[in-house]
C-alpha positions as CSV (number, residue, x, y, z in Angstrom):
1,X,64.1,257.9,183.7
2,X,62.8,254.5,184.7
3,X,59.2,255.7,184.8
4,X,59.8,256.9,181.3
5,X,60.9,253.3,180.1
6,X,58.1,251.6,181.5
7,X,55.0,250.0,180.1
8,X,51.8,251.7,180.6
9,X,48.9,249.8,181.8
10,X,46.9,251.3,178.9
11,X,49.2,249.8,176.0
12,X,47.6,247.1,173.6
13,X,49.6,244.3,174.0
14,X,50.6,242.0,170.4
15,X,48.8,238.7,170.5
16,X,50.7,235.4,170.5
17,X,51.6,234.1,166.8
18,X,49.3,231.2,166.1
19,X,50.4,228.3,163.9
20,X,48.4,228.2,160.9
21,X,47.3,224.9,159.4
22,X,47.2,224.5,155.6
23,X,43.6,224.2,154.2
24,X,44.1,220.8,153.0
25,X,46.1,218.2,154.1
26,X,48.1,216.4,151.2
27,X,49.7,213.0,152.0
28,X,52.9,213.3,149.3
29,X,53.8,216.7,151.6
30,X,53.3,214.9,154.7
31,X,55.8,212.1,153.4
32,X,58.2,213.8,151.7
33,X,58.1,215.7,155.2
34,X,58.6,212.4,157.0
35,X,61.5,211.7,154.6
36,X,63.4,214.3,155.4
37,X,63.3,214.5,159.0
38,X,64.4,211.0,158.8
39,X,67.5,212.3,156.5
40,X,68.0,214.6,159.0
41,X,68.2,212.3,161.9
42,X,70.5,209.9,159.5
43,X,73.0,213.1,159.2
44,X,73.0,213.7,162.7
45,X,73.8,210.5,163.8
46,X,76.6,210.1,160.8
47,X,78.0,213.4,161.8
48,X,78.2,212.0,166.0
49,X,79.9,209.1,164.8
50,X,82.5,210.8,162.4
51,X,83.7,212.7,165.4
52,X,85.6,210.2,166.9
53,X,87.6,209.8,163.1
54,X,91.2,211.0,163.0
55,X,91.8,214.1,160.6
56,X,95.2,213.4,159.6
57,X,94.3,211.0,156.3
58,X,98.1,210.0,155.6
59,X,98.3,208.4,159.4
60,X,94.8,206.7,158.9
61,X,95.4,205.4,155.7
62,X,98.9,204.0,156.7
63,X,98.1,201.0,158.3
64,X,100.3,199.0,160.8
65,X,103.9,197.5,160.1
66,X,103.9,193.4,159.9
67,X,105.7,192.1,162.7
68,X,109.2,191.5,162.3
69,X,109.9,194.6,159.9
70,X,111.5,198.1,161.1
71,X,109.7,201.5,159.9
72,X,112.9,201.5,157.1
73,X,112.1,198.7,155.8
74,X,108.9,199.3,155.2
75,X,109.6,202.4,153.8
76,X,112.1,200.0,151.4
77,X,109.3,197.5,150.6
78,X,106.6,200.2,149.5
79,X,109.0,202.4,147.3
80,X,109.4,198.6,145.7
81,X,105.9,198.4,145.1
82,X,105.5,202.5,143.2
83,X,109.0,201.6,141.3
84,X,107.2,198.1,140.2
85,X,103.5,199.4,139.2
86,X,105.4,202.0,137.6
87,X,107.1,199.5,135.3
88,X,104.1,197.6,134.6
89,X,102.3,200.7,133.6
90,X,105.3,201.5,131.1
91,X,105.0,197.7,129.7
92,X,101.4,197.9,129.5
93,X,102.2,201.3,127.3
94,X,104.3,199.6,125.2
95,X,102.3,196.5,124.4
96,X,99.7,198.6,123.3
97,X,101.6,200.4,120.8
98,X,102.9,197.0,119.5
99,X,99.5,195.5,119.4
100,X,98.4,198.6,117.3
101,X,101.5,198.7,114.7
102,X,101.3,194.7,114.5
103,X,97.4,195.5,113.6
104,X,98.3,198.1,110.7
105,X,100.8,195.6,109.5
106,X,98.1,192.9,109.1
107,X,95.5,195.5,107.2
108,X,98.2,196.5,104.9
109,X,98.5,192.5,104.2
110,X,95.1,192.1,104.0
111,X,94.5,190.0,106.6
112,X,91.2,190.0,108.6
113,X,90.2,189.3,112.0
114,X,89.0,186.1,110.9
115,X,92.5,185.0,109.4
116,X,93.6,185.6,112.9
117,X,91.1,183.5,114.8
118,X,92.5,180.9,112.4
119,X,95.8,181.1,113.1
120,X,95.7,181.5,116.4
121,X,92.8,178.2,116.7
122,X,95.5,176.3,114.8
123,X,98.6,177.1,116.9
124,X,96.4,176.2,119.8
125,X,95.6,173.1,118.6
126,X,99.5,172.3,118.0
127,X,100.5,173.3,121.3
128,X,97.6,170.8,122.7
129,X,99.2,168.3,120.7
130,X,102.7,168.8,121.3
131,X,101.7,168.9,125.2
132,X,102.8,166.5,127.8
133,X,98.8,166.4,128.9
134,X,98.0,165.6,125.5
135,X,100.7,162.7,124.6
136,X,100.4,160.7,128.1
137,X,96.1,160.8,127.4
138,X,97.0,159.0,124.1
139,X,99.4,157.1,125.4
140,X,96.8,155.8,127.9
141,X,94.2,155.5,125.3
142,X,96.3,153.1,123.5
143,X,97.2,151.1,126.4
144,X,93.5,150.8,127.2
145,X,92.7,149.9,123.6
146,X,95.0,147.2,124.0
147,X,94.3,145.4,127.2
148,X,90.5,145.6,125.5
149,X,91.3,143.6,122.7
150,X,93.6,141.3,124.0
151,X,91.0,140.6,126.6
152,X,89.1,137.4,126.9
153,X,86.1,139.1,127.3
154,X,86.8,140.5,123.9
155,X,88.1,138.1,121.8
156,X,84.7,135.5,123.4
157,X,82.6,137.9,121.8
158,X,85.0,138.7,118.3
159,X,84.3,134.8,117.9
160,X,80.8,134.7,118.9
161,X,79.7,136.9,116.5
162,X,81.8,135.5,114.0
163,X,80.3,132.0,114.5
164,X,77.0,134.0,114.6
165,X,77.8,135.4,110.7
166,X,79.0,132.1,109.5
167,X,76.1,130.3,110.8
168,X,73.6,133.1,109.2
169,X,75.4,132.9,105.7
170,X,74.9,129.1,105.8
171,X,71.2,128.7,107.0
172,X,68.3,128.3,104.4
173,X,67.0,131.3,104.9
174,X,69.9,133.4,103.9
175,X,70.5,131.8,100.5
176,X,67.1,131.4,99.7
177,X,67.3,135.5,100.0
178,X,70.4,135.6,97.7
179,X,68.8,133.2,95.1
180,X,66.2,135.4,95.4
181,X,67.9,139.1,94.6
182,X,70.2,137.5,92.2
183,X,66.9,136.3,89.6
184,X,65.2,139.6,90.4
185,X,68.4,141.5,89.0
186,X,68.6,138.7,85.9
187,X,65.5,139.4,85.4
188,X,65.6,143.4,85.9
189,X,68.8,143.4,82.9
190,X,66.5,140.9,80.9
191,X,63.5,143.1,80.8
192,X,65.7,146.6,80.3
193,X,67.6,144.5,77.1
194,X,64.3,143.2,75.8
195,X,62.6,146.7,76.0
196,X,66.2,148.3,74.4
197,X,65.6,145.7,71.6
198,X,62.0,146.1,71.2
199,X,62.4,149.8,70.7
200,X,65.3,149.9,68.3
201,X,62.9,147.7,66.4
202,X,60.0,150.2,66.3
203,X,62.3,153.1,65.0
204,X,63.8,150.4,62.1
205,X,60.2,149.9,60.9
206,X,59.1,153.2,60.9
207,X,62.0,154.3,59.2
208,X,61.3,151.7,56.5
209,X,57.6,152.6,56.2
210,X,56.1,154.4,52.9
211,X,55.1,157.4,54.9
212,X,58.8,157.9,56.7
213,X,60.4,157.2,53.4
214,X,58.0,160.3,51.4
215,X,58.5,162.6,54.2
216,X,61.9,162.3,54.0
217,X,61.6,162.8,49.9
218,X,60.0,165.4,50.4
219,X,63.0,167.3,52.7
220,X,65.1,166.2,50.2
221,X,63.1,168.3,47.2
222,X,63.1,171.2,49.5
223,X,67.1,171.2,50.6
224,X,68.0,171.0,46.9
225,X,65.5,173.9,45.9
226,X,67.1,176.1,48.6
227,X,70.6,175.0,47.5
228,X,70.0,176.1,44.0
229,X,68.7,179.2,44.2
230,X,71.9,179.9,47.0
231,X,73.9,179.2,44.0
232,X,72.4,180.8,41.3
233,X,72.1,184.1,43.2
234,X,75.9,183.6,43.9
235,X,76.2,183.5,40.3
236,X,74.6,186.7,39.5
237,X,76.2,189.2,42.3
238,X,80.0,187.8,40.4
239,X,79.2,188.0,36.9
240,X,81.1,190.8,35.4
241,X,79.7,193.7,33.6
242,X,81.1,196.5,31.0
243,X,82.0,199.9,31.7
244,X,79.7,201.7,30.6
245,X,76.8,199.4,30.8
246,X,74.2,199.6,32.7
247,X,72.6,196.4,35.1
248,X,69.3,195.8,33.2
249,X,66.0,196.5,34.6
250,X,63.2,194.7,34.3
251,X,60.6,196.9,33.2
252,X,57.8,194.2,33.4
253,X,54.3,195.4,34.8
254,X,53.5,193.4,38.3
């Protein structure tokens, strides 16, 4: 039986499988080849290191009591802390639903966003004014305003300058310029008279010249010709006529 299951000398033997090389290497393959051995490695060394990771997730996650504090209490402190964010999420519920019927209120009112900004710039501004902040910074500015002015710094150079205005209205110089504005404007309101004068004048005499005085004849002739003919074709639409008379024609050739 164990010469049947033997080789014979005489059998052809496979040949070894031979890597084959592609035709053309390509430098995106070889990276993207590179890349992912180097994943590879990443993952192993990721996977080596999660190992030593405890699986129960509710023992991890708790972490270790503060000092001073039993396992109850604990226990007490964080059922606080759900029963508390629970309260603030119901709070945060309901100012949202407030903040959304107080918004249809306002559009039924017709009041915009910008009436809002208004109202809301202007109570600001109060409450900045009506703050402590506020009042002791005015407070202080008036103190300082005082000590300034009552200072003899200040009131040296309140009286130097005056002595500096009263000696600038009295030189030369200064009412020579006043003399001199003062005759410009006389003379200004003399000129602006005389040519006011000079111009009513011109219209008088031309009103009383032959040529004004034939023109205006002339207007004259024309107004009354238009008047009377107004009139007498007045006349003739009223003036009555019989029954059974007929509005003569005039029959006159052209």
């Amino acid at each position: 039986m164990l010469g049947k299951w033997r080789l014979r000398r005489d059998t052809p033997t496979l040949p070894a499988p031979t890597r084959r090389l592609p035709a053309r290497w390509c430098p995106e393959t070889a990276g993207h080849r590179a890349g992912a051995a180097l994943m590879q490695a990443v993952l192993g060394l990721l996977a080596d290191a999660m190992t030593d990771v405890p699986v129960d997730g509710a023992a991890a996650a708790r972490t270790a009591a503060p000092e001073g504090l039993t396992a109850a209490e604990e226990e007490e402190l964080r059922a606080e802390i759900a029963k508390v964010e629970e309260e603030i999420g119901t709070l945060r519920q309901v100012l949202a639903a407030k903040e959304r019927h107080c918004g249809e209120l306002k559009r039924k009112l017709g009041l915009t966003p910008l009436d809002g900004l208004k109202q809301n710039l202007s109570k600001s501004w109060h409450d900045v004014q009506v703050s402590n902040a506020y009042v002791k910074t005015s407070e202080k500015l008036g103190e300082w305003n005082d000590k300034v002015t009552q200072s003899d710094l200040y009131l040296s150079a309140s009286s130097t300058l005056e002595d500096w205005n009263e000696k600038l209205t009295q030189s030369e110089a200064y009412k020579k310029t006043q003399e001199t504005l003062s005759q410009a404007g006389q003379k200004t309101s003399a000129a602006l008279s005389n040519v006011g004068s000079v111009i009513s004048r011109k219209l008088g005499d031309m009103r009383n010249s032959a040529t004004f005085k034939s023109f205006e004849d002339r207007v004259g002739t024309i107004k009354s010709r238009v008047v009377g003919s107004r009139e007498n074709s007045t006349d003739g639409l009223h003036s009555p006529s019989g029954a059974g008379e007929k509005p003569p024609q005039d029959n006159a050739p052209f």
